[in-house]
Structure formats: C-alpha cells, structure tokens
Phi, psi and omega in degrees: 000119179263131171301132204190156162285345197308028205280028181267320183324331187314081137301134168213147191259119157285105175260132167291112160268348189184160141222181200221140176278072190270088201098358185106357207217125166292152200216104194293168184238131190221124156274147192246123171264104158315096184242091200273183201273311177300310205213165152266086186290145136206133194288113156070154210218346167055240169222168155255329176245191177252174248171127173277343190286337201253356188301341171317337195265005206020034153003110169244130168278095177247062182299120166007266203346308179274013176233148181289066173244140188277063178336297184295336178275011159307097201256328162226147175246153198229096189235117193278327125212233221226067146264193195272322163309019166221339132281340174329348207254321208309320158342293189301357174244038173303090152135011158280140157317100148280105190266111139207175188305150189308308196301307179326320192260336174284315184292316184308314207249011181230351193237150177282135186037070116252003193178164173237132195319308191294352143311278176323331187245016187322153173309137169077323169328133169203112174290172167218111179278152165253173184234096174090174162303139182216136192265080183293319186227173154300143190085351183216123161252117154319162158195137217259121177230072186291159175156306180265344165193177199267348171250038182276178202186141176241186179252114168250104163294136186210116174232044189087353162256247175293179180247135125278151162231141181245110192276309188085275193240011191307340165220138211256286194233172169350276159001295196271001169266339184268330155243065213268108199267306192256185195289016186271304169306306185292333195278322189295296175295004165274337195266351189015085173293147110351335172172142187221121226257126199218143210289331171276003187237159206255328190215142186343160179253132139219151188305140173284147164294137192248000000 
C-alpha cells in the first residue's frame, strides 16, 4: 500500500449485494468500496447464503463472490455493525483487518436473535475492535453512530470540503435523516455532509435545500 496525502482522490462505489423483503416491499442491501490513496476499504459485507433465521426476509442474492469484484484487491473491512445482512459476507475476507466498534462485537456475540453467530465467527475472520473514534486512514474516520443498534458506528470520508459519510443503517430510509431522533443521527447531521451514502437506499441521502 502505497502512501501519499492525496486525500481528495477518495472515491466510493455502491454495490448491491441483495435485497430483502421488508414491509411488503423488496429493500436493497447495498456494500460501499472506499478508494483511498493508501487502501482499498469495504464498508459492510452483506450476505452470501441463505439463513433459516433470516427466510422472513426473503433474500435475494448477489454476493461479491458471484460478481466481478476483485475479492483480493480488499486491503480493510469496515463492518458499520454486525446484523446478518452486513456481515455475512465477512467469511469472504478471512485474514483481513475487520474494523469494528468493541460494543457491536461484545453484543453479536452476548445478545440472542441479534445476528447469526456463525457469520460473525466465520473461520480466518479477525476484528480489530475500536473503542470510539479512530482515524483509520488519512481523511477517513471511524465514528461511533449508536441508535439502529448500540455499537453501531459510520465512515466519515473527508477531502477538504463538506464530509460523506457511508453510513449503513444510521438510517434505514431518508426520512430518519431529514428527521433525525437518534444519536446516531443527530451526530451524522451534525457533521453537515454533502451526502450520506446508507446501505437500504439505491441512492444518497442529501440535506434539503431551503
């Protein structure tokens, strides 16, 4: 990995790994690849099999595995938290650097139907828990956005103007963003992005315009 300062360079890419039936309305699941100057990121990992805890949701698949995605050019994964439609995937980076907050991986593995273990503990899988803000790269922050669960945590991309953020579930849909309850929400709109890129919508969340 090579080093450089270059941080305006930072792109990121929505890929659909699924969708889900949720409310009666199929509901896309989407991982985002980060293309900082240093590393190659992905945000969430989405699922690869099907699940009997999860068949409520009926689950359509396009996992990375089955897509012309370069699995090996993955230099980190970034799991914003740990239900199963965001880690499922993680299997496929077995021996990569997993970032996420210590409470999310203390809960996946203490609380009951929150996820399914065996996702989480897949073979070769290795977290690196955080505690809090973490400057993962330059220009790229972890940051803790408790709220759709209590260790949940986004990507604030920063290249010198306004912040993105690749959020995941800090918001389910629009709405909760336009209209923001929980602290998760209140930090993300505190940060007054430019765009916030979230794992169920096909395309950014941006602040309305007066």
């Amino acid at each position: 990995m090579k080093k450089t300062n270059a941080c305006a360079s930072i792109t990121i890419t929505p890929i659909l790994v699924a969708d889900l039936l949720a409310e009666g309305e199929r509901m896309p699941v989407y991982v985002h690849v980060i293309d900082h100057p240093d590393a190659r990121i992905l945000v969430d990992t989405g699922m690869t099999e099907l699940h009997p805890a999860v068949a409520d949701l009926d689950p359509r698949l396009h996992p990375l595995s089955k897509q012309d995605f370069d699995l090996a050019g993955i230099d980190i994964v970034v799991n914003t938290h740990m239900h199963a439609d965001h880690c499922g995937g993680n299997h496929l980076f077995a021996g990569k650097p997993i970032y996420v907050q210590r409470r999310e991986l203390d809960d996946a593995h203490s609380e009951d139907d929150y996820t399914i273990r065996e996702w989480v503990d897949a073979p070769g899988v290795r977290y690196v828990p955080v505690d809090g803000e973490l400057e993962l790269l330059p220009g790229l922050r972890l940051v803790p956005a408790p709220g759709h669960t209590a260790g949940m945590q986004v990507v604030v991309v920063e290249t010198g103007g306004r912040p993105v953020v690749v959020g995941g579930d800090v918001a389910v849909w629009f709405g909760e963003l336009d209209e923001p309850h929980t602290e998760g929400q209140l930090r993300v709109r505190a940060l007054d992005p430019e765009l916030v890129w979230l794992a169920h919508e096909h395309k950014p969340w941006r602040p309305r315009t007066v």
